[in-house]
VEXKE-605291 format. One record per residue: residue in three letters; x, y negated, z of N, C-alpha, C, O, CB in turn. Coordinates in pm, whole numbers, padded with zeros to 5 digits, always signed. Atoms other than C-alpha are relative to their C-alpha. Glycine has a CB too. Layout:
<recs>
ALAXYZXYZXYZXYZXYZ;...
</recs>
This chain:
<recs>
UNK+00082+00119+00000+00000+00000+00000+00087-00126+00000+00087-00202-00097-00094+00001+00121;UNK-00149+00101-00024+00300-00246+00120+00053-00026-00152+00074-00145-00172+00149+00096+00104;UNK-00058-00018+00145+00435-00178-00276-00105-00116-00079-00067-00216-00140-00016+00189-00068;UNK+00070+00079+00092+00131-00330-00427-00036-00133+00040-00080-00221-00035-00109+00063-00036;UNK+00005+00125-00045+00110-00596-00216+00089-00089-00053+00057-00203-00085+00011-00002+00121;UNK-00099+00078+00018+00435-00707-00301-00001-00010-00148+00078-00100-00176+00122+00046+00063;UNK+00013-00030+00143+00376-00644-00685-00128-00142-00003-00120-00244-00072-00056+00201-00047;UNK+00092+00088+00040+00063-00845-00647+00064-00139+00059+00062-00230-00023-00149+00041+00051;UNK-00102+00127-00011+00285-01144-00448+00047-00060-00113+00010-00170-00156+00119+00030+00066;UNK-00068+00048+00065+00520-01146-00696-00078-00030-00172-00027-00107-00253+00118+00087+00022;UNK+00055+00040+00113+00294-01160-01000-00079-00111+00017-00101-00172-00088-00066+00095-00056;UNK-00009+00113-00008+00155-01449-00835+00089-00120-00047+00073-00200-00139-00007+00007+00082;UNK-00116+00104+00001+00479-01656-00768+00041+00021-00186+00059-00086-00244+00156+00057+00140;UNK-00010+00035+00121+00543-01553-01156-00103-00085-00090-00063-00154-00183+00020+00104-00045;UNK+00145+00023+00070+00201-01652-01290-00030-00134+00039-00098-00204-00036-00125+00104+00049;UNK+00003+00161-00014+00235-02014-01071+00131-00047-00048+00157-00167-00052-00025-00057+00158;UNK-00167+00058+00036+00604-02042-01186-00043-00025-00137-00039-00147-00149+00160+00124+00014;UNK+00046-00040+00123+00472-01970-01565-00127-00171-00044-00117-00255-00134-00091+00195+00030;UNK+00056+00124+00013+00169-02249-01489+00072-00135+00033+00020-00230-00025-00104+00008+00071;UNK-00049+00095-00012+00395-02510-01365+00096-00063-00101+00098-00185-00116+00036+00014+00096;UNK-00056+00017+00116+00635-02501-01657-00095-00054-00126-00058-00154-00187+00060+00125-00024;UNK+00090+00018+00056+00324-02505-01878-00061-00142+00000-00109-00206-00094-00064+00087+00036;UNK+00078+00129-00046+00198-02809-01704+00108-00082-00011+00057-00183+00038-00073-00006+00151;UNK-00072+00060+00030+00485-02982-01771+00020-00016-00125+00029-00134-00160+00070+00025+00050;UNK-00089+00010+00098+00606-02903-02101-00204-00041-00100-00214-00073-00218+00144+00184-00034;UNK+00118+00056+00072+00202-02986-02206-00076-00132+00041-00190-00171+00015-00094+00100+00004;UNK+00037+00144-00120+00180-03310-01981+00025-00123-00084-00021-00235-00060+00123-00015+00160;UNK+00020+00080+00136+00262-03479-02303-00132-00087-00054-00150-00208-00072+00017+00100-00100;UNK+00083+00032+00059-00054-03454-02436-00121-00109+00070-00192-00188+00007-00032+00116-00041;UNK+00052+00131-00042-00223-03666-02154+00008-00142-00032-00075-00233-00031+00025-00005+00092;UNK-00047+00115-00012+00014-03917-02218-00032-00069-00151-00039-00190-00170+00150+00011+00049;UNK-00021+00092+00148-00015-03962-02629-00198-00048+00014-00252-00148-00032+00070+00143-00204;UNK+00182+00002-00040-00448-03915-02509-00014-00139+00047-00107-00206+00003-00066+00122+00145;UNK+00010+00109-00043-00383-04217-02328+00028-00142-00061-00018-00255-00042+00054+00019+00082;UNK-00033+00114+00114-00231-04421-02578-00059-00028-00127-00065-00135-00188+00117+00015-00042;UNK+00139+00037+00102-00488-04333-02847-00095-00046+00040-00127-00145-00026-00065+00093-00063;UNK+00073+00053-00091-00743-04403-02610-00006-00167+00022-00107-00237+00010+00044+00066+00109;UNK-00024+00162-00012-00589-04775-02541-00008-00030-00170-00104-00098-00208+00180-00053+00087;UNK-00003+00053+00101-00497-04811-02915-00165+00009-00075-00192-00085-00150+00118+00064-00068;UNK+00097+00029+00069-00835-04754-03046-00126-00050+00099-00239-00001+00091-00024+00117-00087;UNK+00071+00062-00073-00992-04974-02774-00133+00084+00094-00241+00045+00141-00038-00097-00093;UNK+00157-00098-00060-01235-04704-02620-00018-00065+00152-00132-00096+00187+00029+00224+00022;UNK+00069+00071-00116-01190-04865-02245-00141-00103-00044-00263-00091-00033+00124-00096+00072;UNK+00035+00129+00046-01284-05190-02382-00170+00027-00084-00262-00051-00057+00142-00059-00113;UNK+00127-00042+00069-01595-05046-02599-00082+00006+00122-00150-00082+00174+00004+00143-00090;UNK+00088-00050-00113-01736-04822-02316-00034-00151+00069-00144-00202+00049+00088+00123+00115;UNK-00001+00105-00041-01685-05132-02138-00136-00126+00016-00208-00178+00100+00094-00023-00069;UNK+00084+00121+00082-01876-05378-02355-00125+00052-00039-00201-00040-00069+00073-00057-00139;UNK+00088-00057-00002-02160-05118-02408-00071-00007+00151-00183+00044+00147+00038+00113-00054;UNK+00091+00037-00087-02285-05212-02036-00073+00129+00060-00142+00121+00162-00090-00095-00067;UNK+00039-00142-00102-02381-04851-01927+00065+00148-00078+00106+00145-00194-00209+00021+00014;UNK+00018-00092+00046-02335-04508-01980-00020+00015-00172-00135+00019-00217-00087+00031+00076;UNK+00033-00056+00085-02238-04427-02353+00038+00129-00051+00123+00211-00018+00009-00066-00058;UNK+00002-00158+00080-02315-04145-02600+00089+00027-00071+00137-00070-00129-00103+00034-00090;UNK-00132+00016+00154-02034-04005-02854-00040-00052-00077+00037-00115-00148+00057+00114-00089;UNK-00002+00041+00160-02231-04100-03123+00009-00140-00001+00069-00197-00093-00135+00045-00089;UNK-00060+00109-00002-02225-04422-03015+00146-00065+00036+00182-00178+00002-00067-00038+00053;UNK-00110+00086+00026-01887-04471-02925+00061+00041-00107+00152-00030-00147+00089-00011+00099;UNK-00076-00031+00125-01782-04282-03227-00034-00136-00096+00062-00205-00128-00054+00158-00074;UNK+00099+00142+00041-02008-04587-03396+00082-00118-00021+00089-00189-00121-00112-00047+00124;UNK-00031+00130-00043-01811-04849-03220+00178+00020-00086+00256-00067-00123-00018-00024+00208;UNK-00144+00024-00004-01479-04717-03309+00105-00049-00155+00057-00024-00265+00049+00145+00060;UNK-00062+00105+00136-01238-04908-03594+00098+00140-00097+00207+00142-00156+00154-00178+00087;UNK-00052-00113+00119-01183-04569-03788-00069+00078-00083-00182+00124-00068+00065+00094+00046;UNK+00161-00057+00119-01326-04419-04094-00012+00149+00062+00070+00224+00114+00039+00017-00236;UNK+00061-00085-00073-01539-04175-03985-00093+00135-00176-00204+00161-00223-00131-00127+00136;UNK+00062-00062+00127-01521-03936-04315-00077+00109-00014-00049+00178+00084+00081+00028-00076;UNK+00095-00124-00070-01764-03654-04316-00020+00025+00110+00003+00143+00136+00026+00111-00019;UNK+00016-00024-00105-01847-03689-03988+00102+00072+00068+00062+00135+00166-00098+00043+00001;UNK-00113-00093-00044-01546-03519-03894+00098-00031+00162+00157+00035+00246+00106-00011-00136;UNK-00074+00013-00115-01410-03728-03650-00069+00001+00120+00003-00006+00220+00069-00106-00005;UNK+00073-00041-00103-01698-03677-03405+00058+00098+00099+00071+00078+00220-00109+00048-00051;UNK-00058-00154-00105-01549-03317-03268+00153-00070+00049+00183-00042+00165+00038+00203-00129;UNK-00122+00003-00039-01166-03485-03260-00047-00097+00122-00007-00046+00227+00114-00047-00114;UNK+00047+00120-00087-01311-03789-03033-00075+00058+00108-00068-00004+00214-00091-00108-00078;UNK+00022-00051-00120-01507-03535-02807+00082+00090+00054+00059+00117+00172-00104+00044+00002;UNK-00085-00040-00036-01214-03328-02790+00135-00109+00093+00224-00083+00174+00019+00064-00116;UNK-00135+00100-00076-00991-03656-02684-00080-00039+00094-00020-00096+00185+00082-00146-00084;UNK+00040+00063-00119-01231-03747-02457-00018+00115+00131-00014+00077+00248-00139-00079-00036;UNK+00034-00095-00102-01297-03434-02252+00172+00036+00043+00198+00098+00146-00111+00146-00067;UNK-00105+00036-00091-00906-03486-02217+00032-00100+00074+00135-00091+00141+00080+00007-00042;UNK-00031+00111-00051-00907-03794-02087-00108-00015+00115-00069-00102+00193+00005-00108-00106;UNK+00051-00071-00087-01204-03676-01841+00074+00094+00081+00063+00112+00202-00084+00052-00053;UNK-00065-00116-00081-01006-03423-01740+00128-00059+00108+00167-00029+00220+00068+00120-00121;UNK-00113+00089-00102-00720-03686-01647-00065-00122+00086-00009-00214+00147+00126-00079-00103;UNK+00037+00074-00102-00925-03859-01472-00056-00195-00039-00088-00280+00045+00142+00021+00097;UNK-00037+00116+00083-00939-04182-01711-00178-00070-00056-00211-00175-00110+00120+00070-00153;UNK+00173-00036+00046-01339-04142-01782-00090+00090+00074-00057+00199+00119-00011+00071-00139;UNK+00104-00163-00059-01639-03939-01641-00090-00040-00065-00105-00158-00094-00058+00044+00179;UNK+00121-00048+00040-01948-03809-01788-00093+00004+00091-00074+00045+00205+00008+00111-00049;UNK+00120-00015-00061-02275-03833-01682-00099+00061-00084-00056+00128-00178-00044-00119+00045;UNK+00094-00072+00072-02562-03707-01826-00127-00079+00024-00189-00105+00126-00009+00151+00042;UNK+00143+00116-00012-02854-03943-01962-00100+00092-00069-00068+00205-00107+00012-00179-00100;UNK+00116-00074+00061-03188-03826-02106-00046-00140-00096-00055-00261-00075-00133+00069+00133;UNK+00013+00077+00121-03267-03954-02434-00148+00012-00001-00207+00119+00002+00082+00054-00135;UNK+00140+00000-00027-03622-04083-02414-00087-00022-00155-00210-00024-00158-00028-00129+00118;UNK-00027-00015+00122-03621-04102-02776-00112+00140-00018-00219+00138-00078+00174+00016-00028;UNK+00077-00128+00014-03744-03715-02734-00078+00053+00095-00072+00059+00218+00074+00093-00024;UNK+00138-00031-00069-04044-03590-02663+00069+00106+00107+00036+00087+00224-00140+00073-00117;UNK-00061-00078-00070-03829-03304-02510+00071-00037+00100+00098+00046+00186+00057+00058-00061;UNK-00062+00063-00128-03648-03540-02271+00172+00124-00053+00220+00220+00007-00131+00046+00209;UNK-00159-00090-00048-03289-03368-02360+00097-00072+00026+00108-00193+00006+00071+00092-00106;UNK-00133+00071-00082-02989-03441-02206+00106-00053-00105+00136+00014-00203+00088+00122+00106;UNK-00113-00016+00060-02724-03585-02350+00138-00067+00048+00100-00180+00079-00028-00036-00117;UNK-00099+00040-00093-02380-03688-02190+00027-00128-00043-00005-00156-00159+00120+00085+00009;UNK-00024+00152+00037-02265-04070-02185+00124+00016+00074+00145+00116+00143-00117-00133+00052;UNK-00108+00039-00058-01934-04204-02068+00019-00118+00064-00022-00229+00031+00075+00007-00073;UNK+00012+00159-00054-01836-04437-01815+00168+00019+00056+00256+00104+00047-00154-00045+00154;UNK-00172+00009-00004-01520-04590-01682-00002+00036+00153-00100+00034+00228+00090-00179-00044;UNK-00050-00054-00133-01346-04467-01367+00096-00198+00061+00122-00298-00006+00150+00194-00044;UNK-00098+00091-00062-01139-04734-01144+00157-00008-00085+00229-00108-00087+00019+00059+00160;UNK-00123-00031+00058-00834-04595-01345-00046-00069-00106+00007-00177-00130+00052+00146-00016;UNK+00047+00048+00204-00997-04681-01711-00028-00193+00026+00015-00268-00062-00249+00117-00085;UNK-00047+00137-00008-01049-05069-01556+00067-00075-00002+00060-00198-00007-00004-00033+00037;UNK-00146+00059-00008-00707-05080-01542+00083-00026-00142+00179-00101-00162+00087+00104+00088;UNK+00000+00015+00114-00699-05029-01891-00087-00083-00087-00114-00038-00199-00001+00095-00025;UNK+00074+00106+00074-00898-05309-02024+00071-00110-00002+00136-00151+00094-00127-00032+00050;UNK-00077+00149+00060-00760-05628-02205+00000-00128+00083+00090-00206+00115-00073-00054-00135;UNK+00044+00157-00114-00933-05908-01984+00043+00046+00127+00078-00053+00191-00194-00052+00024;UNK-00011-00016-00116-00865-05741-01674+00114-00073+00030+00186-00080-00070-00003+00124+00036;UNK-00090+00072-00018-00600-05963-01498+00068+00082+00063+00185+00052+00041-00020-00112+00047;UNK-00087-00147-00059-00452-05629-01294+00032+00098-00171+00104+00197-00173-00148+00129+00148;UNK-00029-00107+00110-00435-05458-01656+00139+00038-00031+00239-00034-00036-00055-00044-00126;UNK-00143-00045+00012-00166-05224-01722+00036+00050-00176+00126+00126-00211+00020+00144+00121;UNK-00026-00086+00115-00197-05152-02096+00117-00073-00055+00150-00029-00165-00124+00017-00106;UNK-00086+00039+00095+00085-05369-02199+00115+00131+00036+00179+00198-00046+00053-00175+00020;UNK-00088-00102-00059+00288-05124-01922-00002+00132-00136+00071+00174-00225-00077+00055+00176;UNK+00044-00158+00043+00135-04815-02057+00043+00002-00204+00070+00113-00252-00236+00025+00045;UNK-00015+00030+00074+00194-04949-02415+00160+00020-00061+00203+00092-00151-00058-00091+00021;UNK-00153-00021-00014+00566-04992-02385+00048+00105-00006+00104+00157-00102+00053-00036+00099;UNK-00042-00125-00032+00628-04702-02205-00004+00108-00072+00081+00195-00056-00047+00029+00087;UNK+00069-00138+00065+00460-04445-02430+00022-00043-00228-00030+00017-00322-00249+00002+00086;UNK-00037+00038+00123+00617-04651-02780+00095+00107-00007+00160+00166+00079+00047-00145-00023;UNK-00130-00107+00019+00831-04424-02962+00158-00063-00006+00248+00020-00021-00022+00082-00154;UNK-00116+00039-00082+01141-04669-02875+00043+00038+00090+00159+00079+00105+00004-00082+00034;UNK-00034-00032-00134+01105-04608-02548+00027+00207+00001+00123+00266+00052-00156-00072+00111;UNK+00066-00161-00017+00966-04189-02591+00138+00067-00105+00209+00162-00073-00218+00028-00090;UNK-00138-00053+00095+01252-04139-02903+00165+00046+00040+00255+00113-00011+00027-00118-00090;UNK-00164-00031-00080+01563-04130-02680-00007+00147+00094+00080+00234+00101+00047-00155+00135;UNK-00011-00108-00075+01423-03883-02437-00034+00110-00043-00084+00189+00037-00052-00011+00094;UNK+00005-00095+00066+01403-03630-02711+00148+00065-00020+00175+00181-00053-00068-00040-00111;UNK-00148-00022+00043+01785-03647-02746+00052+00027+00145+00173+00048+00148+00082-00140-00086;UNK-00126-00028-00181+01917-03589-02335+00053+00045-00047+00158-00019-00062-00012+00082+00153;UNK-00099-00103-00028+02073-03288-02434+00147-00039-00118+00260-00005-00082-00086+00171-00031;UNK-00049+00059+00076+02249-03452-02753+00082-00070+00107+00171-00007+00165-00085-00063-00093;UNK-00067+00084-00110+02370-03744-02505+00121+00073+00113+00242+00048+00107-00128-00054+00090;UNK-00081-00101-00072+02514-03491-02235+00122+00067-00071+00190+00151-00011-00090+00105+00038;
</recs>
């Protein structure tokens, strides 16, 4: 019994060693999420929309061609990352529109996503801007070069 215990331990400590590497070497993708996010003004929209919006409306709002509907799925895919970081939350409104009353999710800003708006006088997007330019992001591709 003692044997499998320790089998099941250690396939733990591998299996969180395995996720922590993971979470690092994909911790990227928050960061470029965040900079599309600022560059195609989505705080600032949600923002200026005054409650709770729908994808289709911020897809609507946003300053990119929207060719066969296609970019709908990439824009709820960037947003349910940027939910996930904490940058946005979902709610869920009922579209009165239908006789069925169905749900449909809206977006609103978090304390974090205020920080990302243009007028705000605490705003950090020039920071976040900088930081995440490929000037700045282009060098730390090369450490091992450098070394």
């Amino acid at each position: 019994m003692a044997l499998y215990t320790n089998i099941g331990q250690e396939a733990r400590q591998v299996l969180a060693a395995q996720t922590h590497i993971w979470n690092h070497t994909f911790n990227y993708i928050n960061s470029m999420s965040l900079k599309c996010a600022i560059q195609l003004g989505i705080p600032d929209i949600i923002h200026s929309h005054g409650r709770a919006m729908t994808l289709s409306d911020l897809v609507k709002s946003l300053p990119i061609n929207n060719i066969n509907g296609t970019i709908h799925n990439c824009i709820y895919r960037l947003m349910r990352i940027l939910i996930h970081a904490g940058f946005f939350i979902q709610t869920n409104l009922v579209n009165k529109e239908e006789k069925a009353q169905e749900e449909e999710g809206g977006y609103l800003l978090t304390p974090t996503s205020r920080l990302l708006l243009k007028d705000e006088p605490l705003s950090l997007v020039p920071f976040v801007q900088v930081q995440l330019d490929s000037i700045m992001m282009d060098p730390c591709k090369y450490l091992s070069v450098w070394f």
